[in-house]
ChimeraX commands (.cxc) that place a marker at each C-alpha (Angstrom):
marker #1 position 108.07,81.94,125.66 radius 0.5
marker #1 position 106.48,80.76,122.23 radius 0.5
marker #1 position 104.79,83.87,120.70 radius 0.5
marker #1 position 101.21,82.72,120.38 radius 0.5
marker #1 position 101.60,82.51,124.16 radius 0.5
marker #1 position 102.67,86.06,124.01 radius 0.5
marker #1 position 99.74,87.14,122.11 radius 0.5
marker #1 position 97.44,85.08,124.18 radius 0.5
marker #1 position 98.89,87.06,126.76 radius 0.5
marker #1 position 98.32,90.63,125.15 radius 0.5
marker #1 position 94.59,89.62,123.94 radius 0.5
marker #1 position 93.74,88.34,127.36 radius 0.5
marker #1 position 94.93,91.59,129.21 radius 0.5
marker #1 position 93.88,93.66,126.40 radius 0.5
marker #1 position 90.55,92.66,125.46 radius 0.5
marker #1 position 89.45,89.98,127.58 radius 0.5
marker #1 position 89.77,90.86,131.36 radius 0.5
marker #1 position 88.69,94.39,130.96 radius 0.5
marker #1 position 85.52,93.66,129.61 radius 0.5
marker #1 position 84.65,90.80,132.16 radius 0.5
marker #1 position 85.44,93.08,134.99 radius 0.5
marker #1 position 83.30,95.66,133.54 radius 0.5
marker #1 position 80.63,92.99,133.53 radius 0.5
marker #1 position 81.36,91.70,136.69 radius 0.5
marker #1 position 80.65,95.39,137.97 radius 0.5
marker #1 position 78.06,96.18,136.70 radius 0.5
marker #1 position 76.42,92.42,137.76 radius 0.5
marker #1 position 77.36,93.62,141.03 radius 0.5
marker #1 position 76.15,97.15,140.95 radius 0.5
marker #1 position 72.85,95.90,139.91 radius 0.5
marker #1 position 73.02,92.86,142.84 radius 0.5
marker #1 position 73.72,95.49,145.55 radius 0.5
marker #1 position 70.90,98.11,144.40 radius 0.5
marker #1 position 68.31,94.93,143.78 radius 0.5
marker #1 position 69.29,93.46,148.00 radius 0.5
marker #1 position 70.17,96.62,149.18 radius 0.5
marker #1 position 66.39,97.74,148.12 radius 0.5
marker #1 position 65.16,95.18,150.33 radius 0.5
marker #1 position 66.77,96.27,153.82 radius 0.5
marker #1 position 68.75,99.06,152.89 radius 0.5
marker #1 position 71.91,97.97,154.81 radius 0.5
marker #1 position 74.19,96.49,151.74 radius 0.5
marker #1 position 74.54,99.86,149.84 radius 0.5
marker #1 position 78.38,100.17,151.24 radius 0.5
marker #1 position 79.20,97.22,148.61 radius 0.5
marker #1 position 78.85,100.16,145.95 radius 0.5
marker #1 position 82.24,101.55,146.86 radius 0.5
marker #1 position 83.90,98.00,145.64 radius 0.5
marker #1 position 81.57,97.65,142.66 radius 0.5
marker #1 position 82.68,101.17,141.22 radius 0.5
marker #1 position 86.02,100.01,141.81 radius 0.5
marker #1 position 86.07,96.91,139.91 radius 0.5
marker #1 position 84.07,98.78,137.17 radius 0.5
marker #1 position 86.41,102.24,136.93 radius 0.5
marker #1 position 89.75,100.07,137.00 radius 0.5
marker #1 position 88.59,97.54,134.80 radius 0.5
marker #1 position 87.23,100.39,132.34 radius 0.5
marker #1 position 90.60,102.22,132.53 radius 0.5
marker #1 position 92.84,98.94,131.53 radius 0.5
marker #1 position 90.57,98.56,128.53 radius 0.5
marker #1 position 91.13,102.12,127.49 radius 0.5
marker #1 position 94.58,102.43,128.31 radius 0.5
marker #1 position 95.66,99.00,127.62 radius 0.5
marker #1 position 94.94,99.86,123.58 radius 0.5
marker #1 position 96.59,102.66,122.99 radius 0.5
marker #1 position 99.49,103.24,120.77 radius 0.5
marker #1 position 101.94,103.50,123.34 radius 0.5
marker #1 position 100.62,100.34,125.35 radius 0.5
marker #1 position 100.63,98.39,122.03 radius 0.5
marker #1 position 104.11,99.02,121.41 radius 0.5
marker #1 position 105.54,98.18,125.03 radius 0.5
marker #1 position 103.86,94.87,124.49 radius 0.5
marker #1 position 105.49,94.67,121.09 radius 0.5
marker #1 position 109.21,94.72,123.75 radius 0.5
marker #1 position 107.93,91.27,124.71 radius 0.5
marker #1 position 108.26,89.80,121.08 radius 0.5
marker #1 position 111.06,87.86,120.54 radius 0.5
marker #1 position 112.03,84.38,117.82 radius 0.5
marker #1 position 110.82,81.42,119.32 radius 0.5
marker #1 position 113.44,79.82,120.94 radius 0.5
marker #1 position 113.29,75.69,121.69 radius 0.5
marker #1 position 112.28,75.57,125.31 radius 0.5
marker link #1:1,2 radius 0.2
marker link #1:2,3 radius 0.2
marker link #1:3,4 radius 0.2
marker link #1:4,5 radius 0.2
marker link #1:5,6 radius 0.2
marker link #1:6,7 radius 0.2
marker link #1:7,8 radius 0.2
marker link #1:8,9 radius 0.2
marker link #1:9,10 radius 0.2
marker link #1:10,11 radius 0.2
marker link #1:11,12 radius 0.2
marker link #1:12,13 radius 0.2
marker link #1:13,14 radius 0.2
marker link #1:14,15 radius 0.2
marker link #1:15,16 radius 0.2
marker link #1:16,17 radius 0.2
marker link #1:17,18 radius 0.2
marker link #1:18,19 radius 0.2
marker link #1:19,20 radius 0.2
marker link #1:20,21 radius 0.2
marker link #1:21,22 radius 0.2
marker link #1:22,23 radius 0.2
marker link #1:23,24 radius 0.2
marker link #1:24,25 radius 0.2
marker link #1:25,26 radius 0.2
marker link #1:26,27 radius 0.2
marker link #1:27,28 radius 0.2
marker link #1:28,29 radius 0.2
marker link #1:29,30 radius 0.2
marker link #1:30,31 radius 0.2
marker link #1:31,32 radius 0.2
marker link #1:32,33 radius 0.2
marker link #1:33,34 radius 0.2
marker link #1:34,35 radius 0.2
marker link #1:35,36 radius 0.2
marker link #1:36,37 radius 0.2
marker link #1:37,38 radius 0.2
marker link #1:38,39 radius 0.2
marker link #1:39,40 radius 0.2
marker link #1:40,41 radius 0.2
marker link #1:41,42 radius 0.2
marker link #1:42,43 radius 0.2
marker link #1:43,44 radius 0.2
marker link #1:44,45 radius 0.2
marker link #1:45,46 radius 0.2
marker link #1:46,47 radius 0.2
marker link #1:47,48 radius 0.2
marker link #1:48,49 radius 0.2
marker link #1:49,50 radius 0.2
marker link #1:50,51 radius 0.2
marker link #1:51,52 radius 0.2
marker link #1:52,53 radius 0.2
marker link #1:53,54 radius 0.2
marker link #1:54,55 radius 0.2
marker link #1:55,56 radius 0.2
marker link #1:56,57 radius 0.2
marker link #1:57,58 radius 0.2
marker link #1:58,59 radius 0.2
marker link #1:59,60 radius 0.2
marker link #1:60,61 radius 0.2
marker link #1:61,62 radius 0.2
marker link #1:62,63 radius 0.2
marker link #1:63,64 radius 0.2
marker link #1:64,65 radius 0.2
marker link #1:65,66 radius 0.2
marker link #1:66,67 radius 0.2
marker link #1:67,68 radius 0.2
marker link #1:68,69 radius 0.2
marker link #1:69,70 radius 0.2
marker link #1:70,71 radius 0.2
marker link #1:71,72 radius 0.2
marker link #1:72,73 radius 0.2
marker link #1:73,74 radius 0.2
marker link #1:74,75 radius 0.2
marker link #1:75,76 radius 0.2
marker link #1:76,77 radius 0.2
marker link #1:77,78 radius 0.2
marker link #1:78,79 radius 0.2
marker link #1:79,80 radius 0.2
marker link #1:80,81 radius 0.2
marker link #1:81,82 radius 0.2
view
């Protein structure tokens, strides 16, 4: 594997995903309390929005620390030709 693909790789998990699932649940907190509002039958969906947003809030923290960084840091290797 070439190691800009590697990095790509770390950002992406690191930085990237994390913060779009954090979006993505808190867009769909908000969506279930605006249409839930409305009939009150659609407040279950809360249990997966928390979900997305407390996992995607934990990779982000522990995805940087110092002991994360340096298991990615095992994946680093020369470039070889393939």
């Amino acid at each position: 594997m070439h190691w800009w693909l590697t990095k790509l790789l770390e950002v992406s998990v690191r930085f990237i995903w994390p913060i779009v699932g954090i979006l993505a649940g808190c867009a769909f907190i908000w969506m279930t309390i605006v249409f839930a509002s409305k009939d009150g039958a659609l407040w279950i969906l809360l249990i997966p929005a928390f979900t997305v947003l407390l996992v995607s809030m934990f990779t982000l923290i522990w995805s940087n620390t110092p002991r994360a960084r340096k298991q990615w840091q095992q994946y680093e290797m020369p470039d070889d030709p393939d």
